[in-house]
C-alpha angles and dihedrals in degrees: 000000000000114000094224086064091067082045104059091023116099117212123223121236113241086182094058091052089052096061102033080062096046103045090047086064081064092218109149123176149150106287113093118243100223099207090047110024087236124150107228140176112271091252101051092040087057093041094052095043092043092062103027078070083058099043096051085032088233089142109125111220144197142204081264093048159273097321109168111061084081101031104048093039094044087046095051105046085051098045092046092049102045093036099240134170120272089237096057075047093060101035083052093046080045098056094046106064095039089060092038079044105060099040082060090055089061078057112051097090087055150097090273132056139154124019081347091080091070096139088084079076081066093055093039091056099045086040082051105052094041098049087046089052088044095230122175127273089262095050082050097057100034079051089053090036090059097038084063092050091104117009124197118243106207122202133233102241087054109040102062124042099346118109089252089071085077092062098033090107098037100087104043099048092057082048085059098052093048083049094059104050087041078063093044090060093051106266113142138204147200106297093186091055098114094050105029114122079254107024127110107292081053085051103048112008133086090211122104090201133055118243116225090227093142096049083063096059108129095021100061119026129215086204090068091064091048125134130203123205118220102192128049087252135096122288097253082048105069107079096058084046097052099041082049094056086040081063103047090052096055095030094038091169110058114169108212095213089060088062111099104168133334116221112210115207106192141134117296092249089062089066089041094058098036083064091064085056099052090073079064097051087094097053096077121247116313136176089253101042095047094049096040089053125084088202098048099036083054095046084051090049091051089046117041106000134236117027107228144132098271087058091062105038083046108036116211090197093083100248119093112248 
């Protein structure tokens, strides 16, 4: 890819798109949008802010998966909307990814991985709402047991650098919140939906045993294995972002036609991710398919510096978003 290219090249604003489409649907409500100041239905706010995470790539991960996008959107919106403390916020936001956490560990030696397990958003809204209204340990699992009910399967071409990564949580975590106050209201679920001969771990795990991830909540934590992301980039991006910015602050004048070629030394699953990326190369240059490639979201670092929100509402190619 020739750097020039990402120079001349606008991209085009998923987040604009978003909430042209939301606001069209006309469906105001009482839960704060954090990039407008809007006032928005619970559904679309969670749904906005789901996807605005993956679309800035501010969700933090684990070894287990990409856990925020539902349990920071899902916390906030209740939070916003019951009035509760910032304390209960974060305890909720907490929980939640420690539970969605932990159903993405049975599957990490599956057939998904990555943004394509989208279906632990369901468990983190439905984990959320039921730990905010303070239900009992058997609304909790019928909520969760519900959420799983069906599950999305999410494929490899959109679930990576096409434009659909960014929804990929959306809709489930909506699913979960319905779960839960389905729950709430006394509908129950299979509780035996995760290790049934033909229950979830059967359907999308490679084990033949099921962990006991959930007997060990409250002695061992998901959150210690937690990652942040600095840039707006993928996670396997970071380092050649950051070595590139290392450079232009020491080399501020980089001149573009003195650079020959760029080696990239990275983790092997850099170069297998950036792979899913290449399908996307041809479809000109988008919010999703820069941020999700090491080589893009370089070219970008060299260019233009750090990779943040504030690049992509306000582009610094010269063309509006």
């Amino acid at each position: 890819m020739h750097l020039r290219n990402l120079r001349r090249t606008p991209i085009p604003h998923w987040t604009k798109k978003s909430i042209k489409v939301l606001r069209e649907k006309n469906e105001t409500g009482d839960i704060l949008i954090l990039s407008t100041g809007e006032l928005w239905c619970l559904k679309d706010s969670v749904y906005y802010h789901s996807a605005m995470i993956n679309a800035l790539e501010m969700d933090n991960f684990s070894f287990m998966g990409h856990l925020s996008q539902s349990a920071f959107s899902t916390a906030w919106a209740m939070a916003y909307r019951n009035n509760i403390s910032f304390e209960n916020f974060l305890l909720a936001s907490i929980v939640a990814q420690e539970v969605s956490g932990r159903l993405s560990a049975y599957l990490s030696s599956g057939p998904l991985q990555g943004h394509m397990r989208s279906f632990i958003h369901r468990v983190a809204g439905a984990v959320v709402v039921t730990k905010i209204y303070g239900c009992e340990a058997s609304v909790i699992a019928n909520a969760i047991a519900i959420a799983l009910s069906g599950p999305e399967f999410y494929m490899i071409p959109s679930s990576f650098s096409a434009d659909t990564k960014v929804t990929s949580t959306s809709s489930a975590t909506i699913e979960g919140i319905n779960s839960g106050f389905l729950a709430m209201e006394g509908a129950t679920g299979a509780l035996d939906i995760l290790e049934h001969p033909a229950g979830f771990v059967a359907m999308f795990s490679y084990l033949n045993f099921v962990p006991e991830f959930w007997r060990k909540i409250g002695s061992t934590w998901v959150m210690e294995s937690i990652s942040f992301k600095y840039y707006a980039s993928c996670g396997y991006a970071q380092g050649p972002v950051n070595a590139a910015l290392s450079l232009k602050k020491r080399y501020p004048r980089i001149e573009l036609d003195e650079i020959e070629e760029i080696d990239v030394y990275t983790p092997l699953l850099s170069v297998v991710l950036e792979n899913f990326s290449i399908p996307h190369y041809r479809s000109g240059l988008t919010q999703v398919n820069v941020n999700f490639s090491t080589k893009r979201s370089l070219a970008l670092a060299i260019l233009y510096g750090e990779p943040n929100g504030d690049f992509f509402w306000t582009s610094r190619i010269g063309n509006t978003l």
